[in-house]
ROTORLUM-123946 format. One record per residue (C-alpha): residue number from 0; y, z, x. Coordinates in steps of 0.001 Angstrom, whole numbers. Example, Ala and Ser with C-alpha at 12.3 -4.5 7.8 and 13.67 -1.06 7.14 Angstrom:
2
> seq, py, pz, px
> 0, -4500, 7800, 12300
> 1, -1060, 7140, 13670
//
This chain:
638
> seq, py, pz, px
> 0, 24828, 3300, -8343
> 1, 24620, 6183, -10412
> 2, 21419, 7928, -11632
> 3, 21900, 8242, -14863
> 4, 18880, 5721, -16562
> 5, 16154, 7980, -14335
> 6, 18053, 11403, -15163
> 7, 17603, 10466, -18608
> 8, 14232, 10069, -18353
> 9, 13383, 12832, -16312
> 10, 15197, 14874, -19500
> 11, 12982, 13028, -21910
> 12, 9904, 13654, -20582
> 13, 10869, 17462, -19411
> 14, 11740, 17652, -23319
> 15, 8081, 16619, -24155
> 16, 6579, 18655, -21515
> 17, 8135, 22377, -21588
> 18, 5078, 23663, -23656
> 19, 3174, 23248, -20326
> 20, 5696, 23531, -17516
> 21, 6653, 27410, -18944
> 22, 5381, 30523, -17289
> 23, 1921, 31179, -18029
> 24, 2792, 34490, -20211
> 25, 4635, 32455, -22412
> 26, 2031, 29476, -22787
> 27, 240, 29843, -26374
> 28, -2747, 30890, -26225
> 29, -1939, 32151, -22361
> 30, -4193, 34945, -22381
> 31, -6791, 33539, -19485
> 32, -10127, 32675, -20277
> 33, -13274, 35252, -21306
> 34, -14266, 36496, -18074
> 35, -17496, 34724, -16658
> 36, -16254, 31378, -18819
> 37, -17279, 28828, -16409
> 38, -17117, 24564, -16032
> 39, -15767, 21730, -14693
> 40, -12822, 19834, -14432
> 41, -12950, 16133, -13529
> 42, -9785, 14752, -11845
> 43, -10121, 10567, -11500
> 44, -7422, 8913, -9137
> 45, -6210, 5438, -8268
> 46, -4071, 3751, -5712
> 47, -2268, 674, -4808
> 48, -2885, -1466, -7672
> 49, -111, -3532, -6698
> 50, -954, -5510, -10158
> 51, -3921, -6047, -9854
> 52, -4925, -5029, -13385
> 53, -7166, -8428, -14410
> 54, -9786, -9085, -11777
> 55, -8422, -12077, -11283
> 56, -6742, -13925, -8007
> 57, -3946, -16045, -8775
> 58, -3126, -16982, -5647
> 59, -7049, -19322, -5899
> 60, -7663, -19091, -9397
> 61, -11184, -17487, -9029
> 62, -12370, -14391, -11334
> 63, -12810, -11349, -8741
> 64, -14378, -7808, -8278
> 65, -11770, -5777, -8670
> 66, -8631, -5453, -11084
> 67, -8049, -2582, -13034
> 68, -9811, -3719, -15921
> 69, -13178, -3521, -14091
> 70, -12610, 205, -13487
> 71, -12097, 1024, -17551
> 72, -16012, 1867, -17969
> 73, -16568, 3601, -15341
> 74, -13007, 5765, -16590
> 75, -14598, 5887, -20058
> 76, -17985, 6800, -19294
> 77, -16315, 9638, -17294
> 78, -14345, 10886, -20439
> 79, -17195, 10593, -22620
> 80, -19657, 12517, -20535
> 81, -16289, 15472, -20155
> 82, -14798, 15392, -23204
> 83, -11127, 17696, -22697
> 84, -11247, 18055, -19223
> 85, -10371, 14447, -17547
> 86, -7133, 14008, -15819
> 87, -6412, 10238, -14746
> 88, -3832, 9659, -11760
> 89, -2119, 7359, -9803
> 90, -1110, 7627, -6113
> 91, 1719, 4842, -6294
> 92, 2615, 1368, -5543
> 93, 2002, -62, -8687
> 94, 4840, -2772, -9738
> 95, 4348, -5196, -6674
> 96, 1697, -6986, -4876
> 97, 818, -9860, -6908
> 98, 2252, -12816, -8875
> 99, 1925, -10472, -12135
> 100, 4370, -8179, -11074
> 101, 6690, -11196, -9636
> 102, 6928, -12630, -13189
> 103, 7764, -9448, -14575
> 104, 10169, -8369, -12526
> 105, 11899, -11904, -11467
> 106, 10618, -14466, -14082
> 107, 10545, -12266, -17276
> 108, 12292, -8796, -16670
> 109, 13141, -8279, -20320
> 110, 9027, -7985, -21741
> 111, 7559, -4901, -21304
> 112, 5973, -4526, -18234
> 113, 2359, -5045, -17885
> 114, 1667, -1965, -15715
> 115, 3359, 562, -18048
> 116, 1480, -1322, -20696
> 117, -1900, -1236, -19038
> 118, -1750, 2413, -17911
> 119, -458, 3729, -21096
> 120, -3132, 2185, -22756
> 121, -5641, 3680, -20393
> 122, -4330, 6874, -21205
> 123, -2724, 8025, -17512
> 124, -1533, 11296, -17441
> 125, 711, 11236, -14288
> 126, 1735, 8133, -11061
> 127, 3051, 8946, -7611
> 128, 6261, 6911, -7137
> 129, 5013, 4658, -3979
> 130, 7211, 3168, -1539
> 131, 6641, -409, -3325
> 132, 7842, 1029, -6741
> 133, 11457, 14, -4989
> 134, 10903, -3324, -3639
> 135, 12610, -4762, -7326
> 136, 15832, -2459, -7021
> 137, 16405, 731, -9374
> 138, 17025, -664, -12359
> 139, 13913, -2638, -12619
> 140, 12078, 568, -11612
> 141, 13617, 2531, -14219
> 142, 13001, 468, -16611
> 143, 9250, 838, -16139
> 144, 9738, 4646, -15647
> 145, 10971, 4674, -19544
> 146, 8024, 2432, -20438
> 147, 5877, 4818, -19342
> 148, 4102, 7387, -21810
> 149, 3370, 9209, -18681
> 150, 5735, 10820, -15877
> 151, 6486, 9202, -12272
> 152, 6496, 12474, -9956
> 153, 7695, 12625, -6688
> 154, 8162, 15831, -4805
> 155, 10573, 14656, -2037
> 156, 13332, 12141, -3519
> 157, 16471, 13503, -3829
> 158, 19737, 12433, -4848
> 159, 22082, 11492, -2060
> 160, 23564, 14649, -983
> 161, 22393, 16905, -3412
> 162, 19499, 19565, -3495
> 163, 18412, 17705, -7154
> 164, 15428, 15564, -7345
> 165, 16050, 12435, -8781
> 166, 12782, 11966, -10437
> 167, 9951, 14514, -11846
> 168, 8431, 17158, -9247
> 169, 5911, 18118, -10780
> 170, 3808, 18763, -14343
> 171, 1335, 20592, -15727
> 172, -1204, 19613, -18156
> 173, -4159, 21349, -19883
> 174, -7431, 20703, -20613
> 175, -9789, 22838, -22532
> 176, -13083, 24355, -20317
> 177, -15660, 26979, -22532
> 178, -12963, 27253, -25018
> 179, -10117, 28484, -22792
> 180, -7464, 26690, -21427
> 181, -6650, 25260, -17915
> 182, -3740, 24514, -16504
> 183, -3550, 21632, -13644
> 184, -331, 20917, -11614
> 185, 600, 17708, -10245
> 186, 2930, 17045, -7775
> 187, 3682, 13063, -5529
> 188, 5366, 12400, -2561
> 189, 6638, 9325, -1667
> 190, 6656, 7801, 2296
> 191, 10358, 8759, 3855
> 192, 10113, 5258, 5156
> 193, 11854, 3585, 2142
> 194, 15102, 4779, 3860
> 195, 13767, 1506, 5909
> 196, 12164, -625, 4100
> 197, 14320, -948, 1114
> 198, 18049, 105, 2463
> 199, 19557, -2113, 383
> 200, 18639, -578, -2910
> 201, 18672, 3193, -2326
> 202, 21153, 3907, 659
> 203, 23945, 6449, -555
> 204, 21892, 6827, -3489
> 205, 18469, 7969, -2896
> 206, 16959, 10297, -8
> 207, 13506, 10691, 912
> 208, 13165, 14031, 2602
> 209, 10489, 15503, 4930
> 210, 6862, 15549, 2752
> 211, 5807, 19329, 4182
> 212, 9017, 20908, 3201
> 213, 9349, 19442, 43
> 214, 5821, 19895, -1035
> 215, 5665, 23153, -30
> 216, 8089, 25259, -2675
> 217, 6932, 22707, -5252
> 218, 3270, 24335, -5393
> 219, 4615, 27900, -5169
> 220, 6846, 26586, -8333
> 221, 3382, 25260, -9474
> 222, 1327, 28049, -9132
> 223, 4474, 30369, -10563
> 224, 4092, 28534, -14171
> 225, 368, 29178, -13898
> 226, -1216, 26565, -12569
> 227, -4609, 27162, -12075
> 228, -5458, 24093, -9843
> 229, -3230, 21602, -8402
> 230, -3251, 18082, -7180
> 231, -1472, 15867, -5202
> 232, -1194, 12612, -5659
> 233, -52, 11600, -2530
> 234, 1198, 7937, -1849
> 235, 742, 8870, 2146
> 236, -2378, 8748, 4587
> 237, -3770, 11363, 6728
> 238, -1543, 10769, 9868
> 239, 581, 8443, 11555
> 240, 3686, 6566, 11054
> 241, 4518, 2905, 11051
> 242, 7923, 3256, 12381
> 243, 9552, 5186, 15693
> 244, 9759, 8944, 14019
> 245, 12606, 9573, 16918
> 246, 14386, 6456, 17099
> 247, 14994, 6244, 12654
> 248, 15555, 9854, 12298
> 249, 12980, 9747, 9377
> 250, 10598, 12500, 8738
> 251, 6724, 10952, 9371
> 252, 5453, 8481, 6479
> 253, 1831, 9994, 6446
> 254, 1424, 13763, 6625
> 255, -1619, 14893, 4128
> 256, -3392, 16301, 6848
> 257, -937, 18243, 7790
> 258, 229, 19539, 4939
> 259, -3319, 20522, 3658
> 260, -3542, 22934, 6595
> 261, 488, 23901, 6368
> 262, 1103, 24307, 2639
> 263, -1763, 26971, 949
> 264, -2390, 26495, -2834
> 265, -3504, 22792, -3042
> 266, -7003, 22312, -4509
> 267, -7429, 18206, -4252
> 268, -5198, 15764, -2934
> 269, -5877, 12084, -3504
> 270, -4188, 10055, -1190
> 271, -2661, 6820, -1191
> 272, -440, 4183, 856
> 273, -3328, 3188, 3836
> 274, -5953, 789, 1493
> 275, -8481, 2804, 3260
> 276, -11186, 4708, 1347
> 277, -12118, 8152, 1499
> 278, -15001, 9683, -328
> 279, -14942, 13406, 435
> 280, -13317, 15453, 3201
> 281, -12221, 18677, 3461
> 282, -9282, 19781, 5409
> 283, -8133, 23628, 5357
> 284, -9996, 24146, 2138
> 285, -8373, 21002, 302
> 286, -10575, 18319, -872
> 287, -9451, 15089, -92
> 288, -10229, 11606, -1483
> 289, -8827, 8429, -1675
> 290, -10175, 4933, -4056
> 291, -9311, 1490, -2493
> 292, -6760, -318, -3015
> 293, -5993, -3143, -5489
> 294, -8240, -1228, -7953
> 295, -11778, -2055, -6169
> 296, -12849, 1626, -6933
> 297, -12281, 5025, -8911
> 298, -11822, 8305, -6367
> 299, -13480, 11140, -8459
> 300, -13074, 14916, -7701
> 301, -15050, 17417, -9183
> 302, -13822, 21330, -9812
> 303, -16284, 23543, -10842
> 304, -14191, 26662, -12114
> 305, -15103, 30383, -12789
> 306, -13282, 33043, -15046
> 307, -12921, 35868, -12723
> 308, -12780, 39812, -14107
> 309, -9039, 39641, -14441
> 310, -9177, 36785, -17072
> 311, -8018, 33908, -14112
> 312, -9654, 30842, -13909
> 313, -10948, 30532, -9944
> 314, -12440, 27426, -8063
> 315, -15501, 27574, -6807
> 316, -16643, 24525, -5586
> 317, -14767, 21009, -5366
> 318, -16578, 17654, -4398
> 319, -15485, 14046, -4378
> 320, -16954, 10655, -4941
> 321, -16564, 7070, -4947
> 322, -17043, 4903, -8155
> 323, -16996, 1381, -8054
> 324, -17151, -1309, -11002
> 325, -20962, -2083, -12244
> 326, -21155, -5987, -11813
> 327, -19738, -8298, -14410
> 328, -18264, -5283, -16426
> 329, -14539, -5039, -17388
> 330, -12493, -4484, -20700
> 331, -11935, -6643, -23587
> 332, -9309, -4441, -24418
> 333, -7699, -3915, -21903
> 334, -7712, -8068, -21155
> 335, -7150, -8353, -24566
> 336, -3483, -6021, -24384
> 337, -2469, -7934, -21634
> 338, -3106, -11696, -22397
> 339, 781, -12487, -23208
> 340, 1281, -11060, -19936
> 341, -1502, -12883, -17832
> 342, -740, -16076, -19419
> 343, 2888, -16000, -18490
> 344, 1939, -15336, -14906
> 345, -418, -18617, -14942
> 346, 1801, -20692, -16211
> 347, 4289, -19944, -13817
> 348, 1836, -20037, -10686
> 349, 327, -23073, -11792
> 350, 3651, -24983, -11855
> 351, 3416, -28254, -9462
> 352, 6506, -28399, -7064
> 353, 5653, -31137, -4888
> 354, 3013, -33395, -2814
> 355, 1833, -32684, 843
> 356, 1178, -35719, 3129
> 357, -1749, -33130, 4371
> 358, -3298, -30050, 5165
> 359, -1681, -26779, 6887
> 360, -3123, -23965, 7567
> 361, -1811, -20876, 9147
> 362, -5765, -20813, 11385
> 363, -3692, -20725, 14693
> 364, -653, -19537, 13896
> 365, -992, -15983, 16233
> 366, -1861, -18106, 19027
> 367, -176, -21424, 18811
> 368, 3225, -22732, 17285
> 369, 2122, -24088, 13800
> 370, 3958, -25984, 11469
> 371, 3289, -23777, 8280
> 372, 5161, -21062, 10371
> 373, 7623, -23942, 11626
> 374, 8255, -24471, 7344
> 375, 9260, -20983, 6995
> 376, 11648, -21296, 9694
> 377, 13308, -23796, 9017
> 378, 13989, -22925, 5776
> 379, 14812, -19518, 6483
> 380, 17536, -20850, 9188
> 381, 18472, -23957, 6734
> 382, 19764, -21447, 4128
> 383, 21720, -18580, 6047
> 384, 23080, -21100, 9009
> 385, 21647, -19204, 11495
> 386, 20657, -19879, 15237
> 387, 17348, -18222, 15346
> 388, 15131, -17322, 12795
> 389, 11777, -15173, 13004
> 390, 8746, -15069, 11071
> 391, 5547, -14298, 10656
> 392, 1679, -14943, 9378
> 393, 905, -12653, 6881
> 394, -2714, -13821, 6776
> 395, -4716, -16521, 9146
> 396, -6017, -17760, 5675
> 397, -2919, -19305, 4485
> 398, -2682, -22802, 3773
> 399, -1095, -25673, 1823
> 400, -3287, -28298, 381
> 401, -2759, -31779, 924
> 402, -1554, -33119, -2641
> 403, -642, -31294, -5309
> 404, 1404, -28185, -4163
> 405, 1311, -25113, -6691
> 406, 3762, -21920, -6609
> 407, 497, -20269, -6625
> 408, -437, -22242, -2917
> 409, 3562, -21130, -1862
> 410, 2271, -17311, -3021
> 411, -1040, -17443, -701
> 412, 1379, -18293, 2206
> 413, 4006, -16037, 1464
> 414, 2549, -12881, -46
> 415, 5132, -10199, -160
> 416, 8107, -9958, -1759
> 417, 10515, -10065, 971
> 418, 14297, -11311, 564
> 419, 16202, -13179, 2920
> 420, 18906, -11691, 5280
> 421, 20165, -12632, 9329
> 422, 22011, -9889, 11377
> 423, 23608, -10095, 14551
> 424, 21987, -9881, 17982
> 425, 22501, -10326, 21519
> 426, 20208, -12099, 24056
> 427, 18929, -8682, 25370
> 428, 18410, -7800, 22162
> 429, 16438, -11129, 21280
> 430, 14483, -10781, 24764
> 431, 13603, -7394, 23504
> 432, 12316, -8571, 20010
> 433, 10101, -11091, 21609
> 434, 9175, -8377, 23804
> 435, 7943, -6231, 20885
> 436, 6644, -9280, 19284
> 437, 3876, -9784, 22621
> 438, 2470, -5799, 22488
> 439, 302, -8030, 19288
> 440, -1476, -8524, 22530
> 441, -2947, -6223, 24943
> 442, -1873, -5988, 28534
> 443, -4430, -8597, 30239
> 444, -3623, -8146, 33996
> 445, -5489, -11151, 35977
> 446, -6799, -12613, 32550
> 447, -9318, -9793, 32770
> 448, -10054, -7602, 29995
> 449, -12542, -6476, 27478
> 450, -10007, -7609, 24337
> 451, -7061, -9755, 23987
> 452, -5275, -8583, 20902
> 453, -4113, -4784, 20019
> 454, -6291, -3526, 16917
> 455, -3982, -909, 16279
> 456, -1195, -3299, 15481
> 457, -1262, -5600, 12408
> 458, -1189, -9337, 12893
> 459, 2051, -9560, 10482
> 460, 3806, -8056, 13283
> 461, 3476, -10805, 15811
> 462, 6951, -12562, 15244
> 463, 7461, -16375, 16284
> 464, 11099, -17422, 16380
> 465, 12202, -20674, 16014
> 466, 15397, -21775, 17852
> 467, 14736, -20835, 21151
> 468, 12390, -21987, 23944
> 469, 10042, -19303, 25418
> 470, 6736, -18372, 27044
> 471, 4897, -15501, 26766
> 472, 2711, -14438, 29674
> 473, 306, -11620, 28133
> 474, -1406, -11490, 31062
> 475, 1682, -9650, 32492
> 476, 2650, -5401, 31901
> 477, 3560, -4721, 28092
> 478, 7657, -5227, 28357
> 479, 7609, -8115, 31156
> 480, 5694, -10829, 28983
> 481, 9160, -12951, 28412
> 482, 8802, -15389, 31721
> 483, 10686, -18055, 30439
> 484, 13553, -18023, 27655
> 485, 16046, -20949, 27048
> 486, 18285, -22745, 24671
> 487, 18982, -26051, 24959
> 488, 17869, -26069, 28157
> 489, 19650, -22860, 29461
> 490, 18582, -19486, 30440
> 491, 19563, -16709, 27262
> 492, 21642, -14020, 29271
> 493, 21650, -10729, 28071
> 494, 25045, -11029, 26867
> 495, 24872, -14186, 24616
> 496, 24965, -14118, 20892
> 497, 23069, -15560, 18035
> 498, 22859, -15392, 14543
> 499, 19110, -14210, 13388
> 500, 17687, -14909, 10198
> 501, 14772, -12359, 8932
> 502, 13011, -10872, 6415
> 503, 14581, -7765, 4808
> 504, 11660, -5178, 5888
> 505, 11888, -6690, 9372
> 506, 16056, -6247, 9170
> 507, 15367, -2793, 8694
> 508, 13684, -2556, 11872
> 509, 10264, -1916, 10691
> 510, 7326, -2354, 12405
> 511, 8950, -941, 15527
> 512, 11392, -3592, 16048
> 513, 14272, -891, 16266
> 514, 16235, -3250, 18529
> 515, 17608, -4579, 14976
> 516, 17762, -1928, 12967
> 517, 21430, -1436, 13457
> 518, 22220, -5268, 13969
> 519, 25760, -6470, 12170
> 520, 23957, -8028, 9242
> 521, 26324, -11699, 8132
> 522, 23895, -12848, 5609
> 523, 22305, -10980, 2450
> 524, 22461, -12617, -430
> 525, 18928, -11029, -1989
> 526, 17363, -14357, -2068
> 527, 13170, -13888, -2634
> 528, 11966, -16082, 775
> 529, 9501, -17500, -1535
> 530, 11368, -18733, -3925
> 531, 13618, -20559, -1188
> 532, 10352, -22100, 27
> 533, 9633, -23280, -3388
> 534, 13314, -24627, -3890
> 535, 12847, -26488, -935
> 536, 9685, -28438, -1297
> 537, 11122, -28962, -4961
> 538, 13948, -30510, -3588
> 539, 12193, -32810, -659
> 540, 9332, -33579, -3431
> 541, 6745, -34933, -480
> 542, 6717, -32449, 2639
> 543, 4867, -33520, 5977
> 544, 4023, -30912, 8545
> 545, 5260, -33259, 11145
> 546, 8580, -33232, 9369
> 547, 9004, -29530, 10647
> 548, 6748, -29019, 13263
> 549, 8489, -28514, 16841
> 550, 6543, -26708, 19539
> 551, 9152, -24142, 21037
> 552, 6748, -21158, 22193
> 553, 3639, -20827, 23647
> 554, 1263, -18289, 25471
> 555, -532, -18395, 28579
> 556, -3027, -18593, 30057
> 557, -4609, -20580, 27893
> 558, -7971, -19248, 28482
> 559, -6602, -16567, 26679
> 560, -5511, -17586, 23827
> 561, -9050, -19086, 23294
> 562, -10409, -15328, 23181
> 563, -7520, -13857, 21227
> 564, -8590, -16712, 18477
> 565, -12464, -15507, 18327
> 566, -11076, -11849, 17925
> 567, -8626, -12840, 15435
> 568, -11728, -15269, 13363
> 569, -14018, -12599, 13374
> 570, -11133, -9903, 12090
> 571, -10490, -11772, 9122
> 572, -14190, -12759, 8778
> 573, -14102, -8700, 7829
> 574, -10697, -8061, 6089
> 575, -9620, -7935, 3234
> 576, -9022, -10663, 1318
> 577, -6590, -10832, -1456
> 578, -9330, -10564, -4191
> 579, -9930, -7548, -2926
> 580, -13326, -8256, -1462
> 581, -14243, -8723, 2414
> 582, -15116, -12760, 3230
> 583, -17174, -13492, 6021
> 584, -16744, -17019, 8160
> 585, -19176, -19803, 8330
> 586, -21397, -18685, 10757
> 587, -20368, -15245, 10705
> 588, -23408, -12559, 10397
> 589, -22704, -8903, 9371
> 590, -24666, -6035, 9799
> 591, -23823, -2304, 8287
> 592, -25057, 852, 11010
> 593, -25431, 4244, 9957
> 594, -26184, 7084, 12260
> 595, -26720, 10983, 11871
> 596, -26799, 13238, 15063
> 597, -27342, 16872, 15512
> 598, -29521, 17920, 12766
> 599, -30683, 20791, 14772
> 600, -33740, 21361, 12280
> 601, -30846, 21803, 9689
> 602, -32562, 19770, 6511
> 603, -31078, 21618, 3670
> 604, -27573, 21978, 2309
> 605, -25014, 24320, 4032
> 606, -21950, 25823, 2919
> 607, -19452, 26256, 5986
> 608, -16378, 27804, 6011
> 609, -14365, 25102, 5464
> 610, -16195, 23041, 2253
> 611, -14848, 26404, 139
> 612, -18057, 27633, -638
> 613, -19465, 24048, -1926
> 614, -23058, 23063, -111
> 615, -22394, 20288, 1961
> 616, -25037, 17600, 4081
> 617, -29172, 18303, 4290
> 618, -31543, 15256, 4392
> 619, -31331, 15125, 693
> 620, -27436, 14112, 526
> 621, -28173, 11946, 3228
> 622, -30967, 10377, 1656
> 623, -28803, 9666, -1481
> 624, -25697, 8601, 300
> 625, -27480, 5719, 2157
> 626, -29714, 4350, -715
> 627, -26203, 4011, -2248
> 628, -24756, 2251, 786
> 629, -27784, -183, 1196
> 630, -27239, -874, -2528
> 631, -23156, -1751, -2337
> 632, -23980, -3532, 946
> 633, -23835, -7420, 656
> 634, -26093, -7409, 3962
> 635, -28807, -5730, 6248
> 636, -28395, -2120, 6734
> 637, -29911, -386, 9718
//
């Protein structure tokens, strides 16, 4: 597919920008500030909307705590209090997540979309291009990327076999401090792992190249053009990868601390991609910060700035802070530009599709065969004709009422926007996937052992296939778990063959199922999953969960599965929930600890080497910081 719709639009908006993006001697007005001019700059950030722009949940219906719109007064009162010297950004995956951006991708593509239309309005001056930004295929995303009256940056997409980046690098802006000009430079990068996770739309067209080594002559361009600070708005985490680094070939999906201490010249990078939430840390010199995702909070970094005797702006001091919505307060306006918009995406997930003969619920469904998993299945094999077919819970609060069934109930169970493919695999290959599938659990070695389930693996990859017969013994070594695998009654051997039906991000191997990466893939069509599952209850009118239920797997011993349910009941009595907020169980108590060690008579502020020269910690800051945590805590604090 050629580039042309996003080369245009890079052109457009380099057009509109050259003012700021030339050298500094040739900027008007270029001559530096008055020497001993000082202020601040205030730099706000979000990340991982994923639609969430009306704090709303229309998966239940219910008015929430987050959206985007809840953030607009804290974003104004900001402005107002800084007049000229706000910058607003975006660390990425914006346009999917939620049933807003479903409809205006899938439902209605032609309107204009409500993201470009929300952040334009909220006067954005720059978004990192996020891995999710390419879940709807180019086009789509281009589309928004004209909509936009601000630039989509990202420092390490390239176009296939070239040295030319396929979207915006970089800007600068300015703001006004004193009465002398600024200049800020923004840069993104995007996670390498969309190589993986969405093959099918940017193979031979797109590359995502190493972060570090893209980054890096990006600020030297940056600080070239005179740049007095730059930012990074980063969809990536501190460290880590999701998938095998040596087995894909991809360069590492999360690399901001690293490249804070590699690359020199970054002032603030606000990172993205991990739904955590960072307030302030500084690595190499580099403040850090990071807002939660689905727009529960505002990530706010501070630069004071002094006019050295040269007539060049220099930072003194950068800080960072949290801001999260005052209760009850969001934006008529805001609400008000998107109505069309939300009311198109309610009268799509409120559409009735069929009747349920009772309850299902998705409680179990890590440690028992289930029939809302059973549903998937079925459907999944129904359509592409396969033998096998694998899925898996996304969250243990799924469920389908009994009655009425809504796309909206179809959306709680099947949250992402996967599409629908089977490959090719062979019974070592499928012993192998199950395999993988079992390190969900820890190794348990004479049903002994302090926890059952891994915490450092998500529960949406534990896999249950359907098709096969087999027990998983996780009281066994991680890699010897398969003790008994059958069809029809026989033993797989390695050598047999069977058609596999899967989710596209699991087809690409992700989440360390590499086994499949490579598989022959027979079936991809680009079918949504969800929508099959709505087709099909549409088409059977009344479902039953006896209709599809058929135990095939199971785990032993039992006794353990008991103890790998109270892990996994009191995880999601603390996760996240798709409002945005954390939901406890019945019965479920929670307590918030705070400690402080080693004061070592220290009770004032410091400045150590590596807050660059800001004062940092004493009792005071302390003080502050956990009146402010006993105040957002729901709960007892100790």
């Amino acid at each position: 597919m050629p580039l042309t719709r996003p080369l245009v639009a890079v052109a457009t908006l380099l057009g509109v920008l050259t003012s700021s993006c030339a050298p500094a001697s040739s900027l008007p007005g270029a001559a530096g500030p008055v020497p001993g001019a000082s202020g601040t700059l205030v730099l706000m950030g979000t990340t991982d909307v994923h639609g969430w722009l009306l704090p709303f949940d229309y998966y239940t219906g219910a008015e929430t705590t987050n959206g985007l719109s809840r953030l607009v007064p804290q974003i104004d009162s900001i402005r107002a209090a800084n007049a000229g010297r706000t910058v607003l950004l975006d660390s990425g995956d914006l346009l999917q997540g939620n049933p807003l951006n479903f409809v205006h991708s899938s439902v209605a593509p032609g309107t204009m979309h409500p993201v470009a239309l929300a952040m334009n309005e909220l006067g954005y001056d720059a978004a990192a291009l996020g891995n999710h930004e390419f879940n709807y295929g180019l086009d789509h995303l281009h589309t928004v990327v004209e909509q936009a009256a601000f630039p989509f940056l990202s420092a390490n997409i390239f176009r296939h076999g070239t040295n030319e980046h396929a979207y915006m690098a970089s800007t600068i802006m300015e703001r006004e401090i004193g009465g002398s000009t600024v200049r800020i430079g923004v840069t993104s990068v995007t996670p390498p792992g969309v190589h993986l996770w969405d093959r099918n739309h940017v193979e031979g067209v797109l590359e995502f190249r190493d972060i570090i080594s893209s980054v890096r002559p990006v600020v030297a361009d940056l600080r070239a053009r005179g740049a007095h600070v730059v930012v990074i708005a980063a969809h990536s985490g501190l460290e880590g990868s999701s998938y095998d680094v040596e087995a894909t070939g991809l360069a590492p999906e999360n690399e901001m601390a690293a490249l804070a201490r590699a690359v020199p010249g970054i002032d603030v990078i606000f990172l993205g991609h991990t739904h955590r939430e960072l307030a302030d840390t500084t690595i190499a010199g580099t403040l850090i910060l990071q807002a939660k995702n689905w727009a529960a909070s505002l990530a706010v970094a501070e630069i004071d700035l002094v006019a050295d005797g040269g007539g060049r702006w220099k930072v003194t001091s950068r800080r960072g802070s949290i801001r999260t919505p005052a209760p009850g307060a969001g934006s008529a306006r805001l609400e008000t530009v998107l109505a069309s918009a939300h009311q198109r995406t309610m009268d799509y997930v409120g559409r009735v599709i069929g009747q349920s003969t009772a309850e299902w619920s998705a409680r179990t469904a890590r440690v028992e065969d289930t029939p809302i998993l059973d549903l998937i299945n079925e459907v999944q094999r129904s359509v592409t004709g396969s033998d096998l077919s694998a899925a898996s819970a996304f969250t243990l609060t799924a469920r389908l009422p009994s009655g009425p069934i809504t796309v909206a109930d179809v959306a709680g169970l099947y949250v992402y926007d996967n599409t629908l493919k089977a490959v090719r695999l062979s019974g070592e290959q499928l012993r192998a996937y199950l395999e993988k599938s079992a390190e969900y659990y820890l190794p348990c070695p004479e049903a002994r052992c302090a926890r059952v389930t891994n915490p450092a693996i998500p529960g949406y990859n534990f896999d249950v296939v359907s098709g096969v017969d087999y027990t998983l013994d996780i009281s066994r070594p991680v890699g010897q778990r398969v003790v008994q695998l059958e069809r029809d009654g026989r033993p797989v051997s390695p050598t047999d063959s069977f058609t596999l039906a899967v989710n596209n991000y699991r087809a690409s191997g992700a989440g360390g199922f590499n086994m499949i990466a490579e598989a022959p893939v027979v079936y991809d069509r680009g079918e949504g999953i969800r929508e099959l599952l709505i087709r099909e209850i549409e088409r059977r009118g009344r479902i039953s969960p006896e209709a599809f239920h058929i135990r095939n797997w199971r785990i032993v011993p039992a006794g353990l599965t008991e103890r790998a349910l109270e892990e996994q009941t009191t995880t999601a009595a603390t996760s996240v929930s798709h409002a945005g907020h954390t939901r406890a169980a019945d019965g479920v108590k929670r307590l918030r600890v705070l400690g402080t060690n080693d004061f070592h008579g220290h009770l004032g502020p410091t400045r150590p080497g590596f807050a660059g020269g800001r004062e940092v910690g004493g009792s005071a800051a302390l003080s502050g910081y956990f009146a402010r945590e006993r105040e957002n805590w729901n709960g007892p604090t100790v």
